[in-house]
N, C-alpha and C positions, 0 to 999 in steps of 0.2 A: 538440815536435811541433805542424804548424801543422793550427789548424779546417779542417772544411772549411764553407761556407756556409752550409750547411745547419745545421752546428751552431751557429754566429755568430747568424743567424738563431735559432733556435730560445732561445739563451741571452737574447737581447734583449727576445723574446717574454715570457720568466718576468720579467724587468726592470721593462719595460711595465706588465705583470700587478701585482707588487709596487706599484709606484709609482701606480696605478690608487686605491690606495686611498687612501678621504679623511684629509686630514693629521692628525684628528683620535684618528682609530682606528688608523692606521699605530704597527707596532709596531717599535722599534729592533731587533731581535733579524733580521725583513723587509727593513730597509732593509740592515741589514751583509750580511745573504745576496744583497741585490741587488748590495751592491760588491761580494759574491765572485764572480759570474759577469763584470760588467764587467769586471775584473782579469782573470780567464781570459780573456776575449775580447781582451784592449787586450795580454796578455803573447803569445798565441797567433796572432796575424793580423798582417797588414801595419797600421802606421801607417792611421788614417782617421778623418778629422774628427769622423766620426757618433759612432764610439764613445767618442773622449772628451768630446764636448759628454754624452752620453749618463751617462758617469757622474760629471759635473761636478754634472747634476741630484743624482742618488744622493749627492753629497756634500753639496752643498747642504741635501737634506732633515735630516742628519746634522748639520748645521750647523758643518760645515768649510769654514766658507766661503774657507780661504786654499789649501786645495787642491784647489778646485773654482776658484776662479780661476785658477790654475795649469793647471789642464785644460783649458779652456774658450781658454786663449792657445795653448795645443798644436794646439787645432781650428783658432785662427786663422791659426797657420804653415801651419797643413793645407790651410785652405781662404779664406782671406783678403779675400772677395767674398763672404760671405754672411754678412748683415747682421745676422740672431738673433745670431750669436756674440759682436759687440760688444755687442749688447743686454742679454745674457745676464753676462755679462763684467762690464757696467758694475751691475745688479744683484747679482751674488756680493761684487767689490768692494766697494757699498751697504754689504752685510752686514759688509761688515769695518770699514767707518767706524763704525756703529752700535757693534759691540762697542768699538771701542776709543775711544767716549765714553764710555766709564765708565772708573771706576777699581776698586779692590780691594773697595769698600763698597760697588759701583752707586751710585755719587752721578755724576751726569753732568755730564760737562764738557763742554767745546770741540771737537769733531769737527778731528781731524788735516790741518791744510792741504794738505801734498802729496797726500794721497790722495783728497781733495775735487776737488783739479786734475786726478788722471788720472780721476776718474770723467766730468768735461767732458768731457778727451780722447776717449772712448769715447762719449758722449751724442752728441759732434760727427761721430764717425764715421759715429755709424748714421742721423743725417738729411743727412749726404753721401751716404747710398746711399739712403737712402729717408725724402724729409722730411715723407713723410706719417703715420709714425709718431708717434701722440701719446705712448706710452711714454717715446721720446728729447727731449721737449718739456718733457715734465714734468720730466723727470730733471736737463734743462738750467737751468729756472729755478728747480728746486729748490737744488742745486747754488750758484748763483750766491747764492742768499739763505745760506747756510750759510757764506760766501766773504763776506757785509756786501757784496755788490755789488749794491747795490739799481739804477744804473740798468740796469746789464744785465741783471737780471730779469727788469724792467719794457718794457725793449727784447725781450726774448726772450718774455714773455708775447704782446704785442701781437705780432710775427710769428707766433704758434704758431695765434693764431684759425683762423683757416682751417680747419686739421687736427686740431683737438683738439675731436671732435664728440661720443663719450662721455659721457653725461648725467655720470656718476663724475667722469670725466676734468676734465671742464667747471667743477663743482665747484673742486675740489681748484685747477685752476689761478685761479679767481678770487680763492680763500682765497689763494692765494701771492703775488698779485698786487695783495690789497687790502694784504698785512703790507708787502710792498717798497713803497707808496705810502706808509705810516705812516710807514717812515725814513726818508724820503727830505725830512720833511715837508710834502707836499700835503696838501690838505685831500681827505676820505674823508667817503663816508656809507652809511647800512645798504642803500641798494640796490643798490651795488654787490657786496654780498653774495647779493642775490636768487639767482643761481645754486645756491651754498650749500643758500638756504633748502628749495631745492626737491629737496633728495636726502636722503634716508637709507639708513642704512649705511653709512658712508664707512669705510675699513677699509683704509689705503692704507700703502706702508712707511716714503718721505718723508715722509708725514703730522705722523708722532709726531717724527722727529728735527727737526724744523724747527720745531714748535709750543714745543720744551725750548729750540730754540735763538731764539726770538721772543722766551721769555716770561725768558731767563737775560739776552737782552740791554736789557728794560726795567728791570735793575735799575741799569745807567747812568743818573749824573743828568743826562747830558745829554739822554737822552729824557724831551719832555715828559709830565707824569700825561693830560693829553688822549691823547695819544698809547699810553698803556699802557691809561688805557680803551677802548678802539679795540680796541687786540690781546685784549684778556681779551672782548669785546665775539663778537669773529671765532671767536675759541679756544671758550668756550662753545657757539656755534651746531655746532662742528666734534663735542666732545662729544656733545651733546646727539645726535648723529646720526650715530654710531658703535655697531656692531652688539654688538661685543665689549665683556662689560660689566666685565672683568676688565682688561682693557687702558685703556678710558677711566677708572678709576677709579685705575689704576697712575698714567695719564698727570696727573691732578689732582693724583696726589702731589707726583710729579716737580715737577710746575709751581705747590706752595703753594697749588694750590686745594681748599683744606681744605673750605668751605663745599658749593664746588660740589660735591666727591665725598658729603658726603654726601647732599646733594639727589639724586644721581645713583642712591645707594644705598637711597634711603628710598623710590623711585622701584622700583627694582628688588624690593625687599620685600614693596613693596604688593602685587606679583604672585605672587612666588615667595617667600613667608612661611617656606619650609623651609628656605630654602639658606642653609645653617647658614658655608659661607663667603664668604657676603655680610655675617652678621651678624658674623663675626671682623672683617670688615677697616671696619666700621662702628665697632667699638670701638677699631681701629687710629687711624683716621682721629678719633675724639677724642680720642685722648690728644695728637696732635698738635696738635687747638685748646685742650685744654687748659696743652700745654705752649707752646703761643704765647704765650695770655695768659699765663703767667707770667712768659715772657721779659719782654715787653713792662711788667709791674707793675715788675720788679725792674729791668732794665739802659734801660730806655726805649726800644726799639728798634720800636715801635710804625708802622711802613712802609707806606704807602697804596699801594705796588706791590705788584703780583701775584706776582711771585716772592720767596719767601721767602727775603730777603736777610739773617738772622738765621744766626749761627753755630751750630756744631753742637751739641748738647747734651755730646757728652764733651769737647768743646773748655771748655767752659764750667766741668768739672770742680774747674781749676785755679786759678778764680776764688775771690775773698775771699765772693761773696755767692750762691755756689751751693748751700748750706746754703739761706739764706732760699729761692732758687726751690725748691727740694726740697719746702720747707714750704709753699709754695704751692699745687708741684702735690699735694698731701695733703690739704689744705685741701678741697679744691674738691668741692663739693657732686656732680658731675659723674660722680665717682667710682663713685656707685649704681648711673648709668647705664652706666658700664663692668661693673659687674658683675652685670650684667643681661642688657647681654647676649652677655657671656662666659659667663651661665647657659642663654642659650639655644641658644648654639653646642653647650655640651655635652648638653644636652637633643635636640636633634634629633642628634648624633655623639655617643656615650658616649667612642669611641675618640679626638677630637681633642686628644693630651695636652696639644700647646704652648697649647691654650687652658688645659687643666687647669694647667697650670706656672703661666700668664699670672694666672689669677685667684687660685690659691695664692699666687703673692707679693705679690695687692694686698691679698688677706685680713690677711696677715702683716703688712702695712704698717699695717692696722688693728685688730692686736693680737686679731683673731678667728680661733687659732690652731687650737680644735678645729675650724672650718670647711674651714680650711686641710687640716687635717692629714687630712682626710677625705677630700680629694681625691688628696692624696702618696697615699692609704694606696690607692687603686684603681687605680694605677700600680704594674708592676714598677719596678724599678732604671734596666731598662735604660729601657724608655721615658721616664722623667724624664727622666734621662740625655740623650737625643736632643730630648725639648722642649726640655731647656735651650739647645740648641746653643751649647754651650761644652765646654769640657775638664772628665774624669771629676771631676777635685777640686771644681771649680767646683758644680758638674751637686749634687753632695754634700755640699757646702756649705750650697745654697740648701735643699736637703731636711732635713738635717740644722740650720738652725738653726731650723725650724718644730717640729721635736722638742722641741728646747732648751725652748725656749720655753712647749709644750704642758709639758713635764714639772714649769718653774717654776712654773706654775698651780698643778699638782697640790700638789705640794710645799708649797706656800706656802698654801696648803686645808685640807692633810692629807689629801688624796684619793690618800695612798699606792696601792692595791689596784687604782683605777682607771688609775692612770700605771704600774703595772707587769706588768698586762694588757694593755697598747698596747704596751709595749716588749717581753713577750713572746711577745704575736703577730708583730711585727715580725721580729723572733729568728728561730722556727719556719718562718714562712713563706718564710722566704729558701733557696734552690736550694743547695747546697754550693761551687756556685762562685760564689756572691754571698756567700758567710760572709766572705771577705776584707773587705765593704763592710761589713759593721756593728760597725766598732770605736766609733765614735761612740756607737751605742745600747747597745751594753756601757757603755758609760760612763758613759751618762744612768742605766742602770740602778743603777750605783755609788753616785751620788748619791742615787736613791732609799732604796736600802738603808741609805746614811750617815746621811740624816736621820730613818728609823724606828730607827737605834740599832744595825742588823745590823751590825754591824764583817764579821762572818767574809764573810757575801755580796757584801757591797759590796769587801773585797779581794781576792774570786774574781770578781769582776766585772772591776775593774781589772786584775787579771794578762791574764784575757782579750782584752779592749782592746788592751794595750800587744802579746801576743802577734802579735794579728793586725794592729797597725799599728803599729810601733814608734817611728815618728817623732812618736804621741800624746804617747807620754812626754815631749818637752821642750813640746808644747802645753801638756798638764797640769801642767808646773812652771812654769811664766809665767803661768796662769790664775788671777785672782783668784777661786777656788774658796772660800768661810768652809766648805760642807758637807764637802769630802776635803780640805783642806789637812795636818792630822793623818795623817791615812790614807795620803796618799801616802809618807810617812816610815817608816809599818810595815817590819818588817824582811822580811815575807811577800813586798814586793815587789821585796827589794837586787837577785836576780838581773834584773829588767827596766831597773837603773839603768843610762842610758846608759852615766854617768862621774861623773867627784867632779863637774863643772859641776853637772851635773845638780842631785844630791843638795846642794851649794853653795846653789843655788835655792831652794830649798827650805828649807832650814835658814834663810836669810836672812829668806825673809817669814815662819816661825814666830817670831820674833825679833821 
């Protein structure tokens, strides 16, 4: 059944309405109701430009940016003369370059050729119909810089004066136009940046992907160091005067500018002393110069370029002398200050667990396990679990060997009473469908038991364990255990034996 106008109208109107709101406070749940009325409209009406430029937007904000492209060429066939559609077009596309310079980690790469060429395509369209758009100006000599085609730029900057009169705009294109003079080798100096100097907020989309792809190409030795101070030179001032402080601190990652995010960050502090995830990514942002220096101690990779041309840290894994960086980074007095303030993140958010995860396993690295284990303990299951972001095992592992560990204390004290009033709050507190997860702390408690002499408890501990997780048992018979080695052998426990392997195992290391 086709609309009638009225109703078309009226659907676009509620659209409108929706999308009216700041992007900030817009809620996913708003924008999918807005593609449900476009959908009606675009299934129920004749073909018409408006409406699919219209919910090209709505997908965009959704950030489907390859079917709002798709939409926005459907307007084109539609209406082929009007000039926002390429605009619009060459923006959605944008977005898809953007996403598909990353990979599976977010580590950013190379922005895909072909799709850099059709975004010229479309930038050239629309100042074929209208070349007083600075939008298609910017986009062009953005573009071209992304493409290493620094004299077309540079060629494309100098035509665009005219029409690029937007104090923003003005900016942005002189930042583009000082990087493409840096490759090209001429000589540059800071007042060519005066435009720059004289805007704040810059908050632009080429911005960011051209600054990752500036600061990735001075890690060519063919670029001179003159020349990379230049671009870190231009890049800072761009920082410095970017509104979004979450994004210019992202963008110093991206770009190894470790020092500068936290100036940027200490900067923000001083204001906003609460914003508990300003001080997370302050202690993010050290451990990265922590772990620089240690790269740099141990593999010598110590690089006077601005982008952090240094392999990855799990790359490094499989090296002979990632042990020593390990002990480096442990070493490091710096440390405190990570946990410091990972204590204030959680101080101003009680609820922030991956901080709670974050500082549990530095405590643990510093063998201050009841600290540790203080923080596991104001954590359910699950939320460890999800700080860890990792798989349940994992997630339980990391928790689980803060246990281990607190328990050896005790053990090794004789602070039995203490260590099994932990484990059996532990116990009790768990939900009946978290009883599956405490095979592990049945088992610490086994060893408790073993070492005060309890034979009978410490085997009803162990049956439990293996109950609830059966695959304990061959952990348990590979585990250089001296307190249950014995124990395991009881006859109390022949029904939990896997198999002869098993019980083989076992027999061998009593032997």
């Amino acid at each position: 059944m086709t609309l009638t106008q009225s109703e078309i109208d009226d659907l676009i109107k509620r659209v409108k309405e929706l999308l009216a709101i700041d992007s900030a406070s817009v809620r996913i749940p708003d924008l999918e109701e807005a593609l449900r009325y476009m959908n009606i409209v675009i299934e129920k009406s004749t073909p018409n430009a408006l409406y699919y430029s219209e919910r090209a937007i709505v997908l965009a904000r959704l950030h489907r940016s390859s079917l709002a492209v798709d939409d926005i060429s459907r307007a084109i066939d539609l209406e082929p003369d009007r000039v926002s559609h390429y605009l619009y077009r060459a923006l959605y596309s944008g977005m898809e370059v953007w996403n598909c310079s990353k990979d599976l980690n977010g580590e950013v790469s190379s922005p895909p050729q072909e799709k850099v060429k059709n975004l010229i395509i479309d930038f050239q369209s629309v100042l074929q119909k209208d070349p007083t758009l600075s939008e298609g100006w910017i986009g062009l000599i953005a573009c071209n810089i992304l493409l290493n085609l620094w004299d077309n730029a540079i060629s494309f900057a100098g035509e665009s004066g005219p029409f690029v009169t937007e104090l923003v705009d003005v900016a942005v294109r002189a930042w583009m136009l000082y990087l493409a003079v840096i490759f090209v080798g001429d000589a540059v100096s800071e007042v060519d940046l005066s435009p720059v100097l004289a805007v704040s907020g810059l908050d632009d989309y080429f911005l960011e992907r051209i600054m990752i792809h500036a600061v990735t190409l001075c890690c060519d030795s063919k670029i001179s160091l003159a020349s990379v101070e230049h671009i870190k030179t231009a890049n800072y001032l761009i920082l410095d005067r970017m509104k979004d402080r979450k994004r210019a601190t992202r963008l110093c990652r991206n770009c190894g500018y470790i020092d500068k995010e936290i100036e940027l960050l200490d900067r923000h502090l001083n204001q906003n002393p609460e914003d508990y995830d300003a001080w997370f990514d302050k202690e993010k942002a050290l451990v990265e110069i922590i772990g620089r220096d240690a790269i740099n101690k141990v593999w010598g990779m110590n690089d006077t370029r601005s982008m952090s041309c240094i392999i990855s840290w799990q790359m490094m894994e499989d090296t002979e002398n990632y042990t020593k960086f390990k002990e480096l980074m442990l070493c490091d007095p710096r440390n405190e200050e990570r946990l410091r303030f990972l204590s204030r993140v959680i101080e101003l958010n009680p609820e922030y667990n991956i901080a709670k995860r974050k500082m549990a396993d530095l405590l643990y690295d510093y063998g201050r396990y009841g600290q540790a284990w203080n923080l596991v303990d104001s954590m359910r299951i699950d939320d460890w679990m999800y700080a860890s972001e990792g798989p349940r095992d994992l997630a339980l592992f990391s928790r689980g060997r803060i246990l281990e560990k607190l328990c050896d204390g005790y053990i090794q004290d004789g602070q039995y009473n203490d260590a099994l009033k932990i484990l059996d709050n532990e116990i009790t507190s768990k939900t009946p469908d978290e009883a599956h997860l405490l095979a592990g702390t049945w088992y610490q408690k086994a060893r408790v038991c073993g070492a005060m002499g309890d034979r009978m408890n410490a085997i009803r501990c162990l049956q439990k364990a293996f109950t609830l997780e059966p695959e304990k048992r061959n952990w348990a018979a590979t585990k250089e255990d001296e307190i249950l080695k014995d124990l395991l052998l009881d006859n109390a426990l022949k029904p939990h034996w896997l198999n002869n392997v098993f019980r083989n195992v076992l027999l061998r290391r009593r032997k």
